[in-house]
N, C-alpha and C positions, 0 to 999 in steps of 0.2 A: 441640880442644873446640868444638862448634858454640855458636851464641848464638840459637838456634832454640829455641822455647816451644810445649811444647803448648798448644792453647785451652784455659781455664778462663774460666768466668764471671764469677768473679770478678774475676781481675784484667784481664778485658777493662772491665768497668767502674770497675774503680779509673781509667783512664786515660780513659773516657769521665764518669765526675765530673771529673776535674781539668782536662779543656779550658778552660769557660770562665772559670773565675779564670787559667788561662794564659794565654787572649787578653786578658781584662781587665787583667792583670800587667804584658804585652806594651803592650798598643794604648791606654789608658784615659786616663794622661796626656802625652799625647803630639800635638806640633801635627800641623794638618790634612796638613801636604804630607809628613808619614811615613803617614797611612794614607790618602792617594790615589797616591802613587807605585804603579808598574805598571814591569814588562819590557818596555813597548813594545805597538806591536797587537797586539793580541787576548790579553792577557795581563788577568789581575787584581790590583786592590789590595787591601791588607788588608780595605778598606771593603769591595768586594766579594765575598770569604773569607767574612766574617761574614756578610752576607746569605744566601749561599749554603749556609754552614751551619748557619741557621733554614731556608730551603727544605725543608734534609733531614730535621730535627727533625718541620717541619708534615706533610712528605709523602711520606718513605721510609720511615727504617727501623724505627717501630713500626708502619707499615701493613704492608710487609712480612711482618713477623713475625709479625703476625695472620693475613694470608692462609697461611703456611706452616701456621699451627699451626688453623686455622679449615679450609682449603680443599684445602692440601696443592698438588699439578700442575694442579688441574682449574679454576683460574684465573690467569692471567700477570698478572703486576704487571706496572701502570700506569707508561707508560715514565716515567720523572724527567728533568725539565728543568731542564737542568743550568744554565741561562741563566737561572732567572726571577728571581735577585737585581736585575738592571739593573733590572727595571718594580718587584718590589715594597721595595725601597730607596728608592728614590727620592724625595725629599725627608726622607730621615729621618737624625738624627744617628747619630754612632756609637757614642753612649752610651746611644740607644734600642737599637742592635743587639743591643749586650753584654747590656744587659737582659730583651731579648728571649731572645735566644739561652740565658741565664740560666736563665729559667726554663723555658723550651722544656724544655731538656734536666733539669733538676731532675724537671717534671712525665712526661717518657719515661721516665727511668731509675726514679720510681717507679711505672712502669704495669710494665714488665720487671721490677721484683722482684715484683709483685704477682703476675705470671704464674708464679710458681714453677717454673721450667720447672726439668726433669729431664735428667740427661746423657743419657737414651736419647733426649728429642729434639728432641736438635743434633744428627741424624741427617735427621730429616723434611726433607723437599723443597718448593720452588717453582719456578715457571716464569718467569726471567728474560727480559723480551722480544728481548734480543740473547744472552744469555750461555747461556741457555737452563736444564736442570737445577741447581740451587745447593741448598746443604743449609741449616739455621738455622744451625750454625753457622757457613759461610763467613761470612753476612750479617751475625754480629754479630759476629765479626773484623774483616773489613772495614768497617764500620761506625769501629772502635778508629781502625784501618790509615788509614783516612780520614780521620781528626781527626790526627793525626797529619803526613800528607802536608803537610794544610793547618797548618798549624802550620808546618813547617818553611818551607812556601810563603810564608810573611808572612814570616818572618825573614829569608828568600834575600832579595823584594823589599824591604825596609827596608835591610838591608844591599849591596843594588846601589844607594840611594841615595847610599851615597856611594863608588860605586867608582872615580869620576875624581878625588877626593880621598885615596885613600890610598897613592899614588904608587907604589915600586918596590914595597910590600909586598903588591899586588893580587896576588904571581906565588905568594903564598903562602897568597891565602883562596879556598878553593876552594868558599865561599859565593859569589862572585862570580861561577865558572862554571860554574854550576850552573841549570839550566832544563827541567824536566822538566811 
């Protein structure tokens, strides 16, 4: 039996409402040195996660989705910088993040139902500036699939915090090696 899911709208967005009460769940009471830990260079904290995941709120995927369903191939979306958390974080707590990130995503998800969009089209097209042709629906899969990764991404590094603390049972959490 596979565990493979068609796209539905729906419950792509059940899982994009419930991210951030999952970070907040997660990160909210919680001291500073669980959401700065990082894997090492060039790795992200939790702190950084969330930053990263308002970047996409302000500047991906409901821009996207407008050019798909506005523009269609005949304009490539604006690359996304996948870095801008470092500069626009910076000085800010993590309990502005969550807020931010809060409502970000409250005020996206309702421009996307307002758009009513129709199963015929999560067919329509845009122009990924690396990936090249991509349909609506990829985008708001991925979108899901994204929140997700990261998700699991804050867990792995939280729980590598304490991997020199939990002795021979490290050979049995394979959240520990784990780095993707």
């Amino acid at each position: 039996m596979s565990s493979k899911m068609d796209f539905q709208l729906d419950r792509t967005v059940e899982i994009l409402r419930s991210t951030p009460a999952t970070l907040r769940a997660l990160l909210a009471d919680v001291s500073d040195p669980w959401i700065r830990c990082d894997e090492g260079p060039d790795s992200w904290s939790p702190f950084d996660v969330v930053g990263h995941l308002i970047h996409g709120e302000r500047t991906d995927w409901i821009a996207r989705t407008r050019i798909i369903l506005e523009e269609g191939e005949s304009r490539t979306f604006t690359p996304f910088d996948r870095f801008a958390q470092f500069q626009d974080s910076r000085g800010k707590t993590l309990a502005e993040l969550l807020d931010t990130f809060e409502a970000l995503r409250e005020e996206n998800l309702g421009i996307l139902e307002g758009m009513k969009l129709q199963p015929d089209q999560m067919e329509l097209t845009g122009m990924h500036p690396e990936l090249g042709r991509v349909t609506l629906r990829q985008l708001l899969a991925t979108w899901m699939v994204h929140d997700l990764g990261h998700i699991a991404q804050v867990a792995r590094v939280m729980a590598k915090g304490y991997s020199d603390q939990v002795g021979p049972w490290g050979a049995y959490l394979s959240v520990l090696k784990d780095r993707t």
